[in-house]
FIVEXDO-890681 format. One record per residue (C-alpha): chain; x, y, z. Coordinates in steps of 0.2 Angstrom, whole numbers. Layout:
<rs>
unit_c1_c2_c3
A_X_Y_Z;
...
</rs>
This chain:
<rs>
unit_c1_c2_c3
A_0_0_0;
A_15_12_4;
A_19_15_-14;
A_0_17_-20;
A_0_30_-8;
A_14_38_-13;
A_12_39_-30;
A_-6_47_-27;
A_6_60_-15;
A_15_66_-29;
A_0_66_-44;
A_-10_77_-30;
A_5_88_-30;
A_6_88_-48;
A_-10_95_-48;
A_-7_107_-38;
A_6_116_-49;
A_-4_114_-64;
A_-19_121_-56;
A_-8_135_-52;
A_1_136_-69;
A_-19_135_-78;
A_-21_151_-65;
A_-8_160_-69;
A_-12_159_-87;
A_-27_166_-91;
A_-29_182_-93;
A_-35_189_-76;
A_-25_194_-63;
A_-28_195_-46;
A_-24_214_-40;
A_-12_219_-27;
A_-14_214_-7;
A_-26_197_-8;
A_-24_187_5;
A_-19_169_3;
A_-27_158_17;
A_-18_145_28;
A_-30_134_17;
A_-23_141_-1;
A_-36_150_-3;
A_-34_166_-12;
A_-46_181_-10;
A_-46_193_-24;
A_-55_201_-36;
A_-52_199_-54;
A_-47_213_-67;
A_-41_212_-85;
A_-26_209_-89;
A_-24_222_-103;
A_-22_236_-87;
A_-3_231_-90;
A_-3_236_-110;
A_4_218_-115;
A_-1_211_-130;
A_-9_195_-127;
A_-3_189_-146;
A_14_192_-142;
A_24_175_-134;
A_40_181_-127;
A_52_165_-123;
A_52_162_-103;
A_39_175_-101;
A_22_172_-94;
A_7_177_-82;
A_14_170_-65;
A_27_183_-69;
A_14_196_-62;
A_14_190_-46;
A_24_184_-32;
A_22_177_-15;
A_27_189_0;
A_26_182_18;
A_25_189_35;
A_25_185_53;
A_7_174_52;
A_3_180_35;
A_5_176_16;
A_0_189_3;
A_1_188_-17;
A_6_204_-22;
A_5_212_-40;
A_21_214_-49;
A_22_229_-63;
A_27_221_-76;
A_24_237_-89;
A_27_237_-109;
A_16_248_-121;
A_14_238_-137;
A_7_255_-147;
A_20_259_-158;
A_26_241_-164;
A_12_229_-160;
A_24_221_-145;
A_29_227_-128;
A_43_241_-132;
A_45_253_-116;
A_62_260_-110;
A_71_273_-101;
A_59_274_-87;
A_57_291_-75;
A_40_294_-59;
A_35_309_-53;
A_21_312_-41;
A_9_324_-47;
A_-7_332_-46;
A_-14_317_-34;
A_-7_303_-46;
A_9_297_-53;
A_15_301_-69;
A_29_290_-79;
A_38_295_-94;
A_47_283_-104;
A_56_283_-121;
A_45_272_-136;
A_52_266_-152;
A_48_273_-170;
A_30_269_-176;
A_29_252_-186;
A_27_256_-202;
A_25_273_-203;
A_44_283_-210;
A_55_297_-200;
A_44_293_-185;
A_57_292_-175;
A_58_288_-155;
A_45_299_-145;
A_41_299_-126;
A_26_290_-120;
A_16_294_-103;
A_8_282_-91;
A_-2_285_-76;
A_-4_276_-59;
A_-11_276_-45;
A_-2_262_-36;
A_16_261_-45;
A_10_245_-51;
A_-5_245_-65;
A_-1_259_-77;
A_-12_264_-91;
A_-5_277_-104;
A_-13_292_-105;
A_1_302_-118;
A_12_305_-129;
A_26_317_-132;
A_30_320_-151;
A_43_330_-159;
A_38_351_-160;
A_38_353_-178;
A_46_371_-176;
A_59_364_-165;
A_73_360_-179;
A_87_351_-165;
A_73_337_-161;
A_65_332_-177;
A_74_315_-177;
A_67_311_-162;
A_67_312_-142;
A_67_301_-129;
A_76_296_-112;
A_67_307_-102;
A_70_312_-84;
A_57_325_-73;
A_55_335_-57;
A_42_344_-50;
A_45_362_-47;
A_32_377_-45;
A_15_367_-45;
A_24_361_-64;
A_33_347_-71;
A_47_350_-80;
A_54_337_-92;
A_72_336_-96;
A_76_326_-110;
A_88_321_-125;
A_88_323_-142;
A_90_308_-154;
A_99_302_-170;
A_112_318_-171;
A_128_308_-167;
A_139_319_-157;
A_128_335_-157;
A_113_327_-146;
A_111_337_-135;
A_97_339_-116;
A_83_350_-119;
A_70_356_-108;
A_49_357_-106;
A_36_362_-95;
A_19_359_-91;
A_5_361_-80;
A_-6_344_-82;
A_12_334_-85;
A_4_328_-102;
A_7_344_-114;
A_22_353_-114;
A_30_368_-120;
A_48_370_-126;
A_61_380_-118;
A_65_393_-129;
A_84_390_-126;
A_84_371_-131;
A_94_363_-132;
A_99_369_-115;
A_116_357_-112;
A_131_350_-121;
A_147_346_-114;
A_162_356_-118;
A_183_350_-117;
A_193_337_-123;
A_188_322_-112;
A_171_319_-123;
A_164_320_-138;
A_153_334_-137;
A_135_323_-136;
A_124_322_-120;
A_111_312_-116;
A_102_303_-101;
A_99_320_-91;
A_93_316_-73;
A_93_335_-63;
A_90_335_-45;
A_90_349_-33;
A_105_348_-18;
A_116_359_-6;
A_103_373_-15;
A_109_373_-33;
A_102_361_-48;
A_114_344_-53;
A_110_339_-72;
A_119_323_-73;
A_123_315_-92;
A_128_304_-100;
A_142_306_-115;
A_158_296_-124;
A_174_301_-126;
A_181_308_-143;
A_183_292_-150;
A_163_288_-149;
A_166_270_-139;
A_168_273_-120;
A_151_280_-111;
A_153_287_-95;
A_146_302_-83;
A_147_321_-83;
A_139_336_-72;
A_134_351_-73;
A_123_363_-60;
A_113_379_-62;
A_109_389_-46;
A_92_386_-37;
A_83_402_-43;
A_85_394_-61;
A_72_393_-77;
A_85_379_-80;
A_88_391_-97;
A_103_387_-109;
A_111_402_-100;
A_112_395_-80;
A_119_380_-82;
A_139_377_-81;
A_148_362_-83;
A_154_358_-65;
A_168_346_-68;
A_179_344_-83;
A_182_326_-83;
A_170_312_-81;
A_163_310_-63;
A_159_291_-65;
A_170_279_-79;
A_168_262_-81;
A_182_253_-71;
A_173_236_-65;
A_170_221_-77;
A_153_221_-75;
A_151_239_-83;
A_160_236_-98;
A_163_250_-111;
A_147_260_-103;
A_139_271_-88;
A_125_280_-89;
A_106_284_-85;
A_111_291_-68;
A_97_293_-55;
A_96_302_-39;
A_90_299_-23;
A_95_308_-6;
A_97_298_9;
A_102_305_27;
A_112_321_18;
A_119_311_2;
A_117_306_-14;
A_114_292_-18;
A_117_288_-36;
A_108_270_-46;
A_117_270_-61;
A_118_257_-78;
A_134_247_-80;
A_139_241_-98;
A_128_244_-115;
A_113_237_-116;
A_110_219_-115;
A_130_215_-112;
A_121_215_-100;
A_116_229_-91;
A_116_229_-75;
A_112_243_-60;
A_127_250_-48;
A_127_262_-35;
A_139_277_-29;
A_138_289_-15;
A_141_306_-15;
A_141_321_-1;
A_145_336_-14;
A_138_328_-30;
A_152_332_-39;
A_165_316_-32;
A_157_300_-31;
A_162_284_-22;
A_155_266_-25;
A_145_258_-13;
A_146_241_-22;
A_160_230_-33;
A_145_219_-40;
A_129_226_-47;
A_116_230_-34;
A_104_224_-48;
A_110_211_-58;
A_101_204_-72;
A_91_190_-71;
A_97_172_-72;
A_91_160_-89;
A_76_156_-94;
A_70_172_-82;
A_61_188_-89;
A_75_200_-86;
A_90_187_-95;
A_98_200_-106;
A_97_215_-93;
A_91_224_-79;
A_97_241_-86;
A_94_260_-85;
A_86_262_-68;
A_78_276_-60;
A_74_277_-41;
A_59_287_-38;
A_55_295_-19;
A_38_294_-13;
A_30_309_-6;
A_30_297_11;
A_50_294_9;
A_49_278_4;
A_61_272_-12;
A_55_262_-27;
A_68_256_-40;
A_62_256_-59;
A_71_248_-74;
A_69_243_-90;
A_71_221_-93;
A_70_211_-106;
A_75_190_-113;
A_78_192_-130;
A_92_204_-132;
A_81_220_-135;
A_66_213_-147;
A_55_218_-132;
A_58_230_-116;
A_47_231_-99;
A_48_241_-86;
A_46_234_-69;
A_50_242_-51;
A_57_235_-33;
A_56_244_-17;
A_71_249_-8;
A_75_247_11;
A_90_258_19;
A_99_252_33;
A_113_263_41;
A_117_271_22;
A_116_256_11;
A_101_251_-1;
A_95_233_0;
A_79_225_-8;
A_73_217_10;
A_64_225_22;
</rs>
């Protein structure tokens, strides 16, 4: 009788997974905060899968619906939590969303993000999509940000788009694309954080000197110490080593062509470790217990890419926290295979810390953008509570 019983031990467990597999593939999802009973049981109600923009059509190799959720425990307590798991299938019929940057503003949260040239349509060019949430997890897109047809500098495209919220408007720093050495970080405002109007003075930054080649990209600008930072990215003259540059305005800025200087003539961070390759960039800023705390991408995209992170008490010399990525990519067969790259780590209005980044399996045929929380213990980041 022993073995009887055991095989039937083993095909109930069978079932188990392939009830749960069955679950996780339909396309319902359960929302964020259900409770999973000391029985299994899961309460939750049900909503539509297509909140996360993915294209049901669309099979990505090692990607599926249980990839939306995951298991968090606490003292007593099991909960199966929502996972963002963002791509915006608009332009190209698949999930294509990179370059990720949240704001908090006018009672919701706001992400821009940089989208690829429309399928079939010529000179489109990448633009700059907009999502809204009110949970950092389900994001619907409410906008787009298209090239101005007077503004000569960015009629091959934009993208990479960083953003602050300053005098009840957001102001959007981005870069220009497909110019080669003279893309350069312009500048936009607006008070509903959908439609914007250009800065006069764009493009408002390039770097200067013999250490780069002239291009910037990647703006991040954060206030500190009561002066603007714009951090960006550039290569050096020969066009194949990315790394890190700085320049700052005073606080009293309109951030015009005019108020910012280059603050360092050399590159604040350059890629030294193995893991970062031939590339830094998409700097981000967060400030923790009077530092900055910089989450930058190591080595170009899906080398891979990976996430580090350097400390900083002026913002013009920074240190490395880490000798390994802080956010490495994900192992085989796992959504986030060919990178975990370009992060940006978005403070909460309550203080807390939340790590977005763009992912993808199949070396850049797709790009999501998911998001992690941070925990900080006695200055150092760490994903556990």
């Amino acid at each position: 009788m022993q073995p009887i019983a055991e095989s039937l031990k083993k095909i109930s467990r069978q079932l188990i997974v392939l009830s749960f597999s069955l679950f996780a593939m339909i396309p319902w999802s359960a929302t964020s905060n259900n409770d999973i009973g000391d029985d299994g049981n899961i309460t939750a109600r049900l909503v539509p899968l297509d909140e996360l923009s993915i294209d049901p059509d669309y099979e990505i190799p090692g990607l599926n619906s249980s990839l939306f959720y995951e298991v968090k425990e606490e003292p007593g307590k099991k909960q199966l939590e929502k996972v963002m798991m963002f791509g915006d299938v608009s332009r190209t019929g698949i999930p294509y969303s990179k370059d990720p940057h949240v704001v908090r503003f006018d009672g919701r949260y706001l992400m821009y993000y940089s989208i690829p040239p429309m399928k079939g349509v010529e000179n489109s060019g990448w633009n700059i999509g907009v999502a809204e949430s009110r949970d950092l997890v389900t994001w619907e897109k409410v906008g787009e940000i298209l090239p101005d047809p007077e503004a000569e500098y960015e009629k091959n495209g934009l993208c990479a788009p960083g953003a602050l919220v300053k005098d009840g408007k957001v102001h959007l720093f981005y870069q220009t694309y497909g110019n080669g050495s003279d893309d350069a970080i312009c500048h936009a405002f607006s008070e509903d954080g959908i439609h914007f109007e250009r800065n006069p003075t764009n493009p408002i930054f390039r770097p200067t000197d013999e250490w780069n080649c002239g291009r910037a990209i990647d703006a991040e600008v954060y206030e500190f110490n009561d002066r603007y930072f714009l951090y960006f990215a550039t290569r050096d003259p020969d066009f194949k080593i990315q790394m890190l540059g700085v320049a700052v305005a005073p606080k009293e800025t309109s951030f015009n062509r005019e108020d910012w200087q280059q603050a360092v003539d050399a590159p604040i961070l350059y890629p030294r470790l193995d893991w970062e390759g031939e590339c830094i960039e998409g700097a981000s800023i967060t400030v923790q217990n009077d530092k900055m705390y910089m989450f930058y991408a190591g080595a170009y995209n899906n080398w891979p890419q990976q996430v580090g992170v350097a400390v900083s008490s002026d913002g013009l010399t920074w240190e490395r926290l880490f000798e390994e990525p802080f956010l490495p990519n994900g192992e085989p067969g796992e959504w986030n295979e060919s990178e975990s790259g370009h992060p940006h780590v978005f403070t909460d209005s309550d203080g807390r810390t939340y790590l977005f980044f763009q992912g993808n399996n199949d070396k850049g045929k797709s790009w999501y953008i998911s998001q992690k929380e941070i925990f900080w213990q006695e200055g150092l980041p760490s994903f556990y509570h």
